[in-house]
NUFI-660664 format. One line per 5 residues: number of its first residue (from 1); their letters; for each residue x, y, z of C-alpha. Coordinates in steps of 0.25 Angstrom, whole numbers, plus 2048, in hexadecimal, padded with zeros to 3 digits. Last residue first. Example, Ala and Ser with C-alpha at 12.3 -4.5 7.8 and 13.67 -1.06 7.14 Angstrom:
# residues 2
2 = SA = 837:7FC:81D  831:7EE:81F $
END
This chain:
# residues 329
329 = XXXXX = 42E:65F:CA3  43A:65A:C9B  43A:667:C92  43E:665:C84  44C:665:C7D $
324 = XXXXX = 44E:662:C6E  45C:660:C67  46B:665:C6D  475:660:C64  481:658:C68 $
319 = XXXXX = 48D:654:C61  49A:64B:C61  495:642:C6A  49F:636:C6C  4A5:63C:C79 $
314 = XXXXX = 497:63A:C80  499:641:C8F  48E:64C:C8B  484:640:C89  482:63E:C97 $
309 = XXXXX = 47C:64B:C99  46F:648:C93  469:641:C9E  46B:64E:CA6  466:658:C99 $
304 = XXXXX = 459:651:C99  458:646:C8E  459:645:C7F  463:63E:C77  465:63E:C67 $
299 = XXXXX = 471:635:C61  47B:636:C58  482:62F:C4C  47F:621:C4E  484:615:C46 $
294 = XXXXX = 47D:609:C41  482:5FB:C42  484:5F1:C38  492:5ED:C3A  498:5FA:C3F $
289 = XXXXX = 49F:5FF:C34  495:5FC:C29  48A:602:C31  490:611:C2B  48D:60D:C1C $
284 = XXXXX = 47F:604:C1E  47A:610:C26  47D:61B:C1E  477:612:C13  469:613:C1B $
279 = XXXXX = 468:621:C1E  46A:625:C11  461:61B:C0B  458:620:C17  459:62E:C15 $
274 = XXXXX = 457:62D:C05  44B:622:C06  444:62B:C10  437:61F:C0F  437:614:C06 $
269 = XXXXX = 431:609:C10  43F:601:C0D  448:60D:C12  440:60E:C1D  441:5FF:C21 $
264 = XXXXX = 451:5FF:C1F  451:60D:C2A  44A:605:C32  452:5F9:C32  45D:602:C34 $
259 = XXXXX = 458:609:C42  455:5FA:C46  463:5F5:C44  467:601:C4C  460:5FF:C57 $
254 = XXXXX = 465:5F1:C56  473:5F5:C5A  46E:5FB:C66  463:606:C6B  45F:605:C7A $
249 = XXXXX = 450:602:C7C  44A:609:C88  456:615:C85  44F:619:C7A  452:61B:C6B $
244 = XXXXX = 44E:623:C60  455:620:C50  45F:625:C46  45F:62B:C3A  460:63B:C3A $
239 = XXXXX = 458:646:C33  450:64D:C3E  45D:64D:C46  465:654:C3C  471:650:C37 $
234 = XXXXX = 47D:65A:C39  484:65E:C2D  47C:66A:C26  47D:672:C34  48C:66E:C34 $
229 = XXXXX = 48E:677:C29  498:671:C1D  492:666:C18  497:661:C0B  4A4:659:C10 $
224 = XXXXX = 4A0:655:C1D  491:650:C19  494:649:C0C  4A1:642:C15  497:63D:C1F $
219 = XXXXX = 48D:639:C13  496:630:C0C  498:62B:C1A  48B:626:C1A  480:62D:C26 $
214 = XXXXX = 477:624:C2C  47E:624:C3B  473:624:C43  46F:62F:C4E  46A:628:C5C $
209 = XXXXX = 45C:62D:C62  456:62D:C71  464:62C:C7A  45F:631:C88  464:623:C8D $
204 = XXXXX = 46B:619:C84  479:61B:C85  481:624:C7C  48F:61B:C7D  48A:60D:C7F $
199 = XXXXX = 47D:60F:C76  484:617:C6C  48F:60B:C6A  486:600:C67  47D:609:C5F $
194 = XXXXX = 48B:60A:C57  491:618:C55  494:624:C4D  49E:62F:C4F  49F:63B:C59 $
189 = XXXXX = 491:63A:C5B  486:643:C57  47C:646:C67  46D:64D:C64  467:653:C71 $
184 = XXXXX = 459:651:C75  457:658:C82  44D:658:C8E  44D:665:C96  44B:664:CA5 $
179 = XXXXX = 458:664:CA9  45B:672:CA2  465:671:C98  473:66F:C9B  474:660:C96 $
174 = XXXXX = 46E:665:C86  479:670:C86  484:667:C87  47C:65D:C7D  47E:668:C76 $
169 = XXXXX = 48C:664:C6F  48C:66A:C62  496:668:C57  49C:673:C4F  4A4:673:C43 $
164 = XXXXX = 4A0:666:C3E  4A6:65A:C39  49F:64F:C34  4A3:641:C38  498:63F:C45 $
159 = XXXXX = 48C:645:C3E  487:650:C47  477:64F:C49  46D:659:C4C  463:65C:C56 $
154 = XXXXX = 456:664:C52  453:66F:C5F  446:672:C61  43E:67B:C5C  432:673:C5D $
149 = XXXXX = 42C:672:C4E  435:67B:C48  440:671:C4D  44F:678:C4E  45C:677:C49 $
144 = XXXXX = 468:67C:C4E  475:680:C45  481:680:C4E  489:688:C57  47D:684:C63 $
139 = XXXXX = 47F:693:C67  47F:69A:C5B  474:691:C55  474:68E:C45  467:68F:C3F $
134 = XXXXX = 462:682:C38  453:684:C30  44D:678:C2F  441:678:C21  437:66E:C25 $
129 = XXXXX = 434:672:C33  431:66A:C40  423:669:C3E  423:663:C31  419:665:C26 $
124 = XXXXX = 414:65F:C18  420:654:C17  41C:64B:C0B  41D:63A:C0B  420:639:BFA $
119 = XXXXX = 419:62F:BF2  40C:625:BF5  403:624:BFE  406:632:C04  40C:639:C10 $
114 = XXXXX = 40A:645:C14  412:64A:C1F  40E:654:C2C  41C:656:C36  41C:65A:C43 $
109 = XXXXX = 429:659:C4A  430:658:C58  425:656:C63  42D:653:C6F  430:644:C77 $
104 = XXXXX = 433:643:C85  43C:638:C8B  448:641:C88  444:647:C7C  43E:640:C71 $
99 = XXXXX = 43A:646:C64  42C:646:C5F  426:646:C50  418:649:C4D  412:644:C3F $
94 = XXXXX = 408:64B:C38  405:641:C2C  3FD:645:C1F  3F8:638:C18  3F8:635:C0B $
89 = XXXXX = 3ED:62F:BFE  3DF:62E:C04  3E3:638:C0E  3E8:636:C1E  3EA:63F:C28 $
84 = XXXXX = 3F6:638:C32  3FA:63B:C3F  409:639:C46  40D:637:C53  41B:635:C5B $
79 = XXXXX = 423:636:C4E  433:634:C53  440:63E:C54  44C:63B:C5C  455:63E:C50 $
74 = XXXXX = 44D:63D:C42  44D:62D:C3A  44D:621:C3E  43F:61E:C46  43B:62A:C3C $
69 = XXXXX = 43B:621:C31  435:614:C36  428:61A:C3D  423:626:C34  426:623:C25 $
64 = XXXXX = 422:614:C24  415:616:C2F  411:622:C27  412:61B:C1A  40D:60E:C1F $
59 = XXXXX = 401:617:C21  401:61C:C15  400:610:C0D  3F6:60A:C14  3ED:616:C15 $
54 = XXXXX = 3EE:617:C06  3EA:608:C03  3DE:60A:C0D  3DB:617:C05  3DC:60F:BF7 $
49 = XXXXX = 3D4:603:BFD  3C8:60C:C03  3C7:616:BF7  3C7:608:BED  3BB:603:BF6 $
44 = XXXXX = 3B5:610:BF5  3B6:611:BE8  3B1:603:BE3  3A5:606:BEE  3A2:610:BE8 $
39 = XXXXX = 3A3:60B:BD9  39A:5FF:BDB  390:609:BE3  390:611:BD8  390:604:BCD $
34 = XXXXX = 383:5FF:BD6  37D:60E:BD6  37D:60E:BC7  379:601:BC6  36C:604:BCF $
29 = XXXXX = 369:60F:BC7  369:608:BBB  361:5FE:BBE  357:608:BC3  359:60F:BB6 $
24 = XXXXX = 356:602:BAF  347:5FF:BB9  343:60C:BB7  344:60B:BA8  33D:5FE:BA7 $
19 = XXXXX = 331:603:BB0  332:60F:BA6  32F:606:B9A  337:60C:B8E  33F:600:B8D $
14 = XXXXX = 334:5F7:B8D  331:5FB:B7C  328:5EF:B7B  31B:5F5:B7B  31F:600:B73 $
9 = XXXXX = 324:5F7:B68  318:5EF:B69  30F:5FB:B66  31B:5FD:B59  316:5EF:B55 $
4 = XXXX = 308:5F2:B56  308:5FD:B4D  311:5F6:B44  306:5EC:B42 $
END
């Protein structure tokens, strides 16, 4: 009886079948490669929303940092072209900056940035030199500065309430070049005026960048009372507020409105907070006396040593440095 029972036993033990065996491992199988595929295509999916994310948010990055910023901001200098090698977290950006010069523009600067999703835009190499070193000139009786990139001439700036103990007026040198030279020279008034009034005394023609007045006086009396070089208290045209013009569309009032709507829209991206802060209540100090409008300091022109020439009767200059010259032909 127990003989047959255990014989039974065997003949229900379906487990053991191999045709059962086959067909559980197959099952298997095919929900192993069902979870794979499952986790692929989870994978890839996340892959393409986290690197469609990142590209979003650099790109505005690049657009924020490149187009309204330098619109503002370095004296007759602008980004002609840029080119961008992306990662799944940053972009490196090689960026080629361009002065203009009389109807032609140079190549000024080459700078390589990283920029990141997230945190702090890094300077990895620039053309023009990271560290400046100043060397004071004999001749020109003042501290000239020159680009690594180009060696050219960098202009500088002379605030109009600083004293100095020399000023320089190469604008006389600029008009005895030789006629075939194109010049970019860097004019500092005697004191600062309305758009209004630099468009009726400067003109409009050979007049490619004007200065504005962003300093407070705070910062006037800082400069005078703690600076004792004149190489330490002149401003710097790599590091000046203002804005390009060209005589096709002559700059007035609303010029400046514009250059302060876009120094408010910066501000609000998050980007050079201590510059434009600074920049910005210089501005709301010095517009107080002239009902909202901006002041100039200065102003960058270029042309031929001829076209140039009508400058030299300006009495409100107080300054002139000679900047970068090319060849016309």
């Amino acid at each position: 009886m127990s003989d047959r029972h255990e014989k039974n036993g065997e003949e229900i033990d379906f487990l053991s079948n191999s045709t059962l065996q086959k067909a559980i491992k197959k099952s298997q199988w095919k929900q192993t490669i069902k979870y794979i595929i499952i986790a692929i295509l989870t994978t890839s999916i996340l892959l393409v929303i986290l690197f469609s994310g990142s590209q979003y948010i650099l790109n505005k990055r690049i657009t924020n940092q490149y187009s309204l910023y330098n619109s503002i901001h370095g004296a007759n200098i602008s980004p002609s072209s840029s080119t961008y090698n992306y990662n799944l977290f940053s972009v490196i950006a090689e960026t080629t900056y361009r002065k203009s010069i009389g109807g032609r523009t140079i190549v000024w600067d080459k700078e390589l940035k990283k920029i990141p999703v997230f945190g702090r835009i890094e300077t990895l190499e620039r053309g023009s030199g990271r560290v400046e070193m100043n060397s004071l000139d004999p001749e020109a009786k003042r501290y000239v500065r020159y680009n690594d990139f180009n060696n050219e001439r960098k202009i500088d700036f002379y605030y109009p309430k600083l004293s100095y103990d020399y000023l320089p007026h190469e604008l006389d040198i600029a008009v005895t070049l030789d006629t075939n030279k194109l010049i970019e020279v860097a004019l500092s008034f005697k004191k600062p005026m309305t758009l209004t009034e630099a468009a009726v005394k400067l003109g409009q023609k050979n007049v490619n960048w004007l200065w504005v007045d962003t300093t407070t006086a705070a910062q006037m009396e800082r400069m005078e009372t703690t600076l004792e070089h004149d190489n330490v208290k002149t401003k710097g045209g790599g590091g000046a507020f203002g804005f390009a013009v060209r005589p096709e569309q002559p700059f007035t009032e609303e010029s400046g409105k514009g250059f302060i709507q876009t120094l408010e829209e910066v501000k609000k991206q998050g980007y050079h907070k201590s510059s434009i802060n600074e920049a910005l209540m210089g501005l709301e100090e010095n517009t107080k006396a002239t009902n909202g409008k901006i002041r100039l300091n200065g102003a960058v022109i270029t042309g031929a040593p001829n076209e140039l020439k009508r400058f030299q009767k300006l009495d409100f200059i107080r300054a002139s440095v000679l900047g970068a010259t090319i060849d016309k032909y």
